[in-house]
TINUDO-188855 format. One record per residue (C-alpha): residue number from 1; residue in three letters; z, x, y. Coordinates in steps of 0.5 Angstrom, whole numbers. Example, Ala and Ser with C-alpha at 12.3 -4.5 7.8 and 13.67 -1.06 7.14 Angstrom:
2
{num = 1	residu = ALA	z = 16	x = 25	y = -9}
{num = 2	residu = SER	z = 14	x = 27	y = -2}
end
This chain:
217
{num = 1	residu = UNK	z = 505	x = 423	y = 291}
{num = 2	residu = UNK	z = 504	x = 428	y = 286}
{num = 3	residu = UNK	z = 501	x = 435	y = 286}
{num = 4	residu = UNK	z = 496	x = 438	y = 282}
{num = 5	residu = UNK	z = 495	x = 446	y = 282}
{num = 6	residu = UNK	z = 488	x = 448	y = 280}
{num = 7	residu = UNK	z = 488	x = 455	y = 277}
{num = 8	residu = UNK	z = 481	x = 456	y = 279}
{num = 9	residu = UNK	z = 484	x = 460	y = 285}
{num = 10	residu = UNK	z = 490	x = 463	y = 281}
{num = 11	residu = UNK	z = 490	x = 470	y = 278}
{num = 12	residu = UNK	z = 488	x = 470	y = 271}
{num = 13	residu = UNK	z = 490	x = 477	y = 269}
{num = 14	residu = UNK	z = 498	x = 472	y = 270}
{num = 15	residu = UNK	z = 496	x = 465	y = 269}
{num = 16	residu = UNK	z = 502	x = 464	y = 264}
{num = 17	residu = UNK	z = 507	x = 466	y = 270}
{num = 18	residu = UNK	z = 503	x = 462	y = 275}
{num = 19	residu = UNK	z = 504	x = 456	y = 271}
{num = 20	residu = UNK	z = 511	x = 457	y = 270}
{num = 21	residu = UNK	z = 513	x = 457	y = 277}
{num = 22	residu = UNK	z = 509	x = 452	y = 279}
{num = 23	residu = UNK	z = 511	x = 448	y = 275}
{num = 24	residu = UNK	z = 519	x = 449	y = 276}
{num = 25	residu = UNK	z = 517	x = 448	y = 283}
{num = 26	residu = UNK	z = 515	x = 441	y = 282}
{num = 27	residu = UNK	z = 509	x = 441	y = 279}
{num = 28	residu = UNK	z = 506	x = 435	y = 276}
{num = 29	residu = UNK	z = 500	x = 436	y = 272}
{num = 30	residu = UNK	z = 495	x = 441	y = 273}
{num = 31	residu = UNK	z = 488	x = 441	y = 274}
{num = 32	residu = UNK	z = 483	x = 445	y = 271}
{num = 33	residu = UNK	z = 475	x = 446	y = 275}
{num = 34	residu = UNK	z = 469	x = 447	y = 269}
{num = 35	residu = UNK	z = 463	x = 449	y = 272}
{num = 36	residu = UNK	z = 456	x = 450	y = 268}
{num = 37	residu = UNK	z = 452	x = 454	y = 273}
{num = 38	residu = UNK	z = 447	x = 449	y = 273}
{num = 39	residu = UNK	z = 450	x = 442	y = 276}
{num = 40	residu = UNK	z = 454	x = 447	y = 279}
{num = 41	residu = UNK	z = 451	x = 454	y = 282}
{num = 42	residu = UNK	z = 459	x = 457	y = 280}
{num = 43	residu = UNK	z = 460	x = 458	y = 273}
{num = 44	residu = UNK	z = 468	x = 458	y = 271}
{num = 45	residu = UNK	z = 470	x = 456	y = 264}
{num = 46	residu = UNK	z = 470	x = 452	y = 258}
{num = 47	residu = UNK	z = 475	x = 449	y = 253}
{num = 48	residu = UNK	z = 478	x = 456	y = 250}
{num = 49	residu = UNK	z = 481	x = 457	y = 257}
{num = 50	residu = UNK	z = 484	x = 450	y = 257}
{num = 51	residu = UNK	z = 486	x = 451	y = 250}
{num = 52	residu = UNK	z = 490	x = 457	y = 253}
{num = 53	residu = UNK	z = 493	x = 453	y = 259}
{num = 54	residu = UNK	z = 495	x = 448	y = 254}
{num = 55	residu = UNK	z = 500	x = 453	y = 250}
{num = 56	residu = UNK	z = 504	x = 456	y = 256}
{num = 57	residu = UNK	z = 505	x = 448	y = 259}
{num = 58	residu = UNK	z = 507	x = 441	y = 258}
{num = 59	residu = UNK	z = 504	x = 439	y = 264}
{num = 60	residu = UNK	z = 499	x = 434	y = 264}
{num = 61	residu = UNK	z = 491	x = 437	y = 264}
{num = 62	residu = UNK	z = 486	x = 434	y = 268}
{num = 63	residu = UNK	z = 480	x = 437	y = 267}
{num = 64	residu = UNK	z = 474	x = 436	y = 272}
{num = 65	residu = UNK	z = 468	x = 437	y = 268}
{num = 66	residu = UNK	z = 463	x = 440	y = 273}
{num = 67	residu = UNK	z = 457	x = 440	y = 269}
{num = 68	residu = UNK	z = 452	x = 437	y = 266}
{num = 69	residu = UNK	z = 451	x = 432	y = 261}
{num = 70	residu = UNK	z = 458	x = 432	y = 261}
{num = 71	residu = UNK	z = 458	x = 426	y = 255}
{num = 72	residu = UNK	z = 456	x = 431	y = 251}
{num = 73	residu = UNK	z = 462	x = 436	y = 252}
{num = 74	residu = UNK	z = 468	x = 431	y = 253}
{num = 75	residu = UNK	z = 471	x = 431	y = 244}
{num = 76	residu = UNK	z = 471	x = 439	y = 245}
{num = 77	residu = UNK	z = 475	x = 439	y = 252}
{num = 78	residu = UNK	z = 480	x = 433	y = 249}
{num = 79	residu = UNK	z = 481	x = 437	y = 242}
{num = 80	residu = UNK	z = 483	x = 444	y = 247}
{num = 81	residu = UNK	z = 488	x = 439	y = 250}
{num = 82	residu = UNK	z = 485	x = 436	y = 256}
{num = 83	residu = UNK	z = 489	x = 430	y = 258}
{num = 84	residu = UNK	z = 485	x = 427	y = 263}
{num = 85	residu = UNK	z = 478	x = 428	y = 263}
{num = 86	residu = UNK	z = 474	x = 427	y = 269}
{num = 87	residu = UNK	z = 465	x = 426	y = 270}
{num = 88	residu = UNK	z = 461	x = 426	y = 275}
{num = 89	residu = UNK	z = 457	x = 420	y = 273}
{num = 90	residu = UNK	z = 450	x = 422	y = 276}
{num = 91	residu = UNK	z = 451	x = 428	y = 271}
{num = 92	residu = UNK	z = 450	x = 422	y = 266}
{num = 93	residu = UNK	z = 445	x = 417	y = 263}
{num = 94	residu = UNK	z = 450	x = 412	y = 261}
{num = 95	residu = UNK	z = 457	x = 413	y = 266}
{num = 96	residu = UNK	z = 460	x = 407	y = 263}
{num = 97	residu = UNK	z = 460	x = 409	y = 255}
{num = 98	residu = UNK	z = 462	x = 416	y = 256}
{num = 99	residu = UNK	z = 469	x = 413	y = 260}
{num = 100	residu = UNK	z = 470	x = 409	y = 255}
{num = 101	residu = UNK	z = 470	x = 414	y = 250}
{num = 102	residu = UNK	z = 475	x = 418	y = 253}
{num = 103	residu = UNK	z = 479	x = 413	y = 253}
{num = 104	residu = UNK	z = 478	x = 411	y = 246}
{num = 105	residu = UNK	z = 480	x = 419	y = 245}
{num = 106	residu = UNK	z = 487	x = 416	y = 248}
{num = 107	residu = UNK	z = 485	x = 420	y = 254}
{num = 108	residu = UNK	z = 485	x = 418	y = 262}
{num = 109	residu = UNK	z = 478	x = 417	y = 264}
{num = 110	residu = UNK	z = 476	x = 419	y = 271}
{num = 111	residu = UNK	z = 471	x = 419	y = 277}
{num = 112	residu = UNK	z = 469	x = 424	y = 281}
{num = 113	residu = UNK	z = 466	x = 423	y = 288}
{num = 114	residu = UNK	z = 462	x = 427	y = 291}
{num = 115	residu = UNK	z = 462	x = 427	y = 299}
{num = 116	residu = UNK	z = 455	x = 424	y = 299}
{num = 117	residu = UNK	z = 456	x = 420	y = 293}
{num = 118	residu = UNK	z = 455	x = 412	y = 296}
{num = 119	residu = UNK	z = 461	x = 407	y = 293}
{num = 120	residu = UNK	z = 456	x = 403	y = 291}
{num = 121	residu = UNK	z = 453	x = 406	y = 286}
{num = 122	residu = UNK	z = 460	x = 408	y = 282}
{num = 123	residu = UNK	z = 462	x = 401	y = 283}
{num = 124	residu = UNK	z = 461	x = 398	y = 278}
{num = 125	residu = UNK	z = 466	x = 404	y = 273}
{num = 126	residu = UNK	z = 472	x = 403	y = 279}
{num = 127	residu = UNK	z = 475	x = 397	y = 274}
{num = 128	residu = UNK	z = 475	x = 401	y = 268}
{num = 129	residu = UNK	z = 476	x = 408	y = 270}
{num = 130	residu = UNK	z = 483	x = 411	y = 270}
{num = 131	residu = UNK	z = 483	x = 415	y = 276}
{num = 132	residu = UNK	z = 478	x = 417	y = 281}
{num = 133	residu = UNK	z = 478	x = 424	y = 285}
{num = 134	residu = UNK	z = 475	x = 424	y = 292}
{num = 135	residu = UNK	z = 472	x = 431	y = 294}
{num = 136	residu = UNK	z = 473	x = 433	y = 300}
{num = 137	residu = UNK	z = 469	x = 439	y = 299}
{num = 138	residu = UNK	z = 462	x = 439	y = 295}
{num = 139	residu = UNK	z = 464	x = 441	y = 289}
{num = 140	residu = UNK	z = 463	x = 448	y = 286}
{num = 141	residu = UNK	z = 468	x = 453	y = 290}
{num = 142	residu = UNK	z = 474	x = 454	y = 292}
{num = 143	residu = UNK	z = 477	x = 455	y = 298}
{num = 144	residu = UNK	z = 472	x = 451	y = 302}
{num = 145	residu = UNK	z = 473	x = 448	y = 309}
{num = 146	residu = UNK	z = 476	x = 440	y = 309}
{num = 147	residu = UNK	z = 470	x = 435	y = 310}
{num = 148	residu = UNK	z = 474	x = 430	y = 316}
{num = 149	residu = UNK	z = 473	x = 423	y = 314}
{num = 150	residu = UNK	z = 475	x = 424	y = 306}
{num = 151	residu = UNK	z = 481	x = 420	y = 308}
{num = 152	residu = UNK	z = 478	x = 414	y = 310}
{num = 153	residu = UNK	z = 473	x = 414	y = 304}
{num = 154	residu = UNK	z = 480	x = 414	y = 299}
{num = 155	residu = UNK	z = 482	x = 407	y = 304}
{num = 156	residu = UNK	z = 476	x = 404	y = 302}
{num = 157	residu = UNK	z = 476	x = 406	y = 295}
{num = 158	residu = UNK	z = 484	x = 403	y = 295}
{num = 159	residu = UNK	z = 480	x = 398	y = 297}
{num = 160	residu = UNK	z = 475	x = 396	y = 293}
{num = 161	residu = UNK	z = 480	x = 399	y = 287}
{num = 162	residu = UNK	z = 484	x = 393	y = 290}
{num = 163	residu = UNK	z = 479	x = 388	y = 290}
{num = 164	residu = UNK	z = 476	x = 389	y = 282}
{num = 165	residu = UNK	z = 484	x = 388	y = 281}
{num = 166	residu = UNK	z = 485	x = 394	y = 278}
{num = 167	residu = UNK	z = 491	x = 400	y = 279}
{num = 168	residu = UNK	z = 486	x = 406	y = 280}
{num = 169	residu = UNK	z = 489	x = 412	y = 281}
{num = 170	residu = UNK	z = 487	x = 416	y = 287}
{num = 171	residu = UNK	z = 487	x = 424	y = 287}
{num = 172	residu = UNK	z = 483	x = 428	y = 293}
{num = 173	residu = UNK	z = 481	x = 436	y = 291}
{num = 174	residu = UNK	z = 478	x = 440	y = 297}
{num = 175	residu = UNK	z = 481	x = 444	y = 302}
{num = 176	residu = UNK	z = 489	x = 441	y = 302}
{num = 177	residu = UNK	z = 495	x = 443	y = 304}
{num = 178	residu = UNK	z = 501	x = 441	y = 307}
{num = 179	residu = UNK	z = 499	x = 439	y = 313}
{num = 180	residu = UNK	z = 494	x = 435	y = 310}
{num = 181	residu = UNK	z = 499	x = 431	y = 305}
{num = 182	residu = UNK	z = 503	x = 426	y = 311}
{num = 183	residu = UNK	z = 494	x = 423	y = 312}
{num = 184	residu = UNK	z = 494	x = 424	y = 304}
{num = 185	residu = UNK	z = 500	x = 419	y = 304}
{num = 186	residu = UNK	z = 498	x = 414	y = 308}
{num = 187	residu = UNK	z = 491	x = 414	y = 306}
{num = 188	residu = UNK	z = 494	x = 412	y = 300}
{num = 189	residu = UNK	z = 493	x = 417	y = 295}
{num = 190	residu = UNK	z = 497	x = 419	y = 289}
{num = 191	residu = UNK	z = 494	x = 426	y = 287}
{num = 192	residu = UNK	z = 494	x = 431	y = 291}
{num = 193	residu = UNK	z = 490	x = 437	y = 288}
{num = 194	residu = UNK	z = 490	x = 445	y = 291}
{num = 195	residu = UNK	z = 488	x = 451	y = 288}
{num = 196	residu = UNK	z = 487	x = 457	y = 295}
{num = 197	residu = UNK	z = 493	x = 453	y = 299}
{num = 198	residu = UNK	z = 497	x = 455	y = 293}
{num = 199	residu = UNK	z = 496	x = 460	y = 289}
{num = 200	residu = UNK	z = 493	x = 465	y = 294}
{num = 201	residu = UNK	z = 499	x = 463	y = 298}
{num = 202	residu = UNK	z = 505	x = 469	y = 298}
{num = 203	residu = UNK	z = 509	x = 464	y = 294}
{num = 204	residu = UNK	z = 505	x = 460	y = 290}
{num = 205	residu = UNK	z = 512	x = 456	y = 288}
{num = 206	residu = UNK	z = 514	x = 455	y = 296}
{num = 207	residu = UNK	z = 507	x = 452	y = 297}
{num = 208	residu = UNK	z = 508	x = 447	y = 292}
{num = 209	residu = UNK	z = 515	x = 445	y = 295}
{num = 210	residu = UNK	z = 512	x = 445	y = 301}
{num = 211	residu = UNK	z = 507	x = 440	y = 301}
{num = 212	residu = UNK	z = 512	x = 436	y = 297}
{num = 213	residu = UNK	z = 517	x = 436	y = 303}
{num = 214	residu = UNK	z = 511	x = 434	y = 307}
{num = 215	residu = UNK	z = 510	x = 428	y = 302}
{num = 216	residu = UNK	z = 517	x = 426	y = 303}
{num = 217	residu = UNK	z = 517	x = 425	y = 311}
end
């Protein structure tokens, strides 16, 4: 199992540090939460961030777009240095085109499901995404309470990723901690990504280790 920070709950006034001792903790990519305002009501930011966040890092990037017509806005994000791009595919008139397109950019391509998001309308794209992210919160901000009923729905999803022969990546993004992560385990997911658990942690750098050891037992 891996674990994603996502900045939005860092300080930004010392992004750079917080990302450093993440990292050196144990870290394995970082996650960047974009939001618009209008498929979301929180508004966060766009790729000069993402830029940034790329010249203090080597991690992997994995941007979740939260936006709108999110197709529209994939080249900028990739060009700032974006490594994973995830969509929400009911933002988007052709979901299937714009996956491929992020993967023609040499980019991994991700869904991003939404609690009330049916498995069947998302099914047909499992064989050609990179990775899905479950929500276990309804998308746009962080801190909110775990959705209980989240784990099962990444079983299914490990179902149906292994039925469509295809080896999907699974990530979960909403209320995770380290005593979540054991039930992430056995769900089997290999993401975990958390923004408060970490960084609004004493120890931002423990929190990591601490749900890496969690993931370990």
């Amino acid at each position: 199992m891996r674990i994603a920070p996502s900045i939005l709950s860092a300080d930004f006034s010392k992004l750079a540090t917080e990302i450093e001792r993440v990292e050196a903790a144990g870290a394995a990519q970082l996650h960047l939460d974009v939001m618009d305002g209008h498929y979301v009501p929180n508004l966060t930011f766009g790729p000069m961030i993402v830029e940034a966040v790329r010249r203090t890092t080597t991690l992997p990037l994995d941007v979740h777009l939260m936006i709108e017509h999110a197709d529209t806005h994939v080249d900028a994000y990739v060009d700032a240095g974006a490594d994973m791009v995830a969509v929400h595919p009911e933002t988007l008139y052709h979901p299937h085109l714009a996956l491929t397109e992020i993967q023609k950019r040499g980019k991994k391509a991700g869904i991003a499901i939404n609690p009330g998001t049916s498995f069947a309308s998302i099914e047909e794209l499992i064989a050609i995404a990179d990775y899905a992210i479950i929500m276990a919160v309804n998308p746009g901000w962080g801190g909110q309470k775990f959705i209980e009923g989240s784990f099962e729905r990444a079983r299914r999803l490990r179902r149906l990723a292994v039925d469509r022969e295809t080896s999907l990546s699974i990530e979960i993004d909403g209320g995770m901690n380290a005593e979540r992560v054991p039930q992430a385990a056995e769900a089997g997911i290999d993401v975990v990504i958390a923004g408060s658990a970490v960084f609004k942690a004493d120890d931002p750098a423990a929190a990591v280790a601490d749900m890496l050891q969690a993931a370990s037992v």
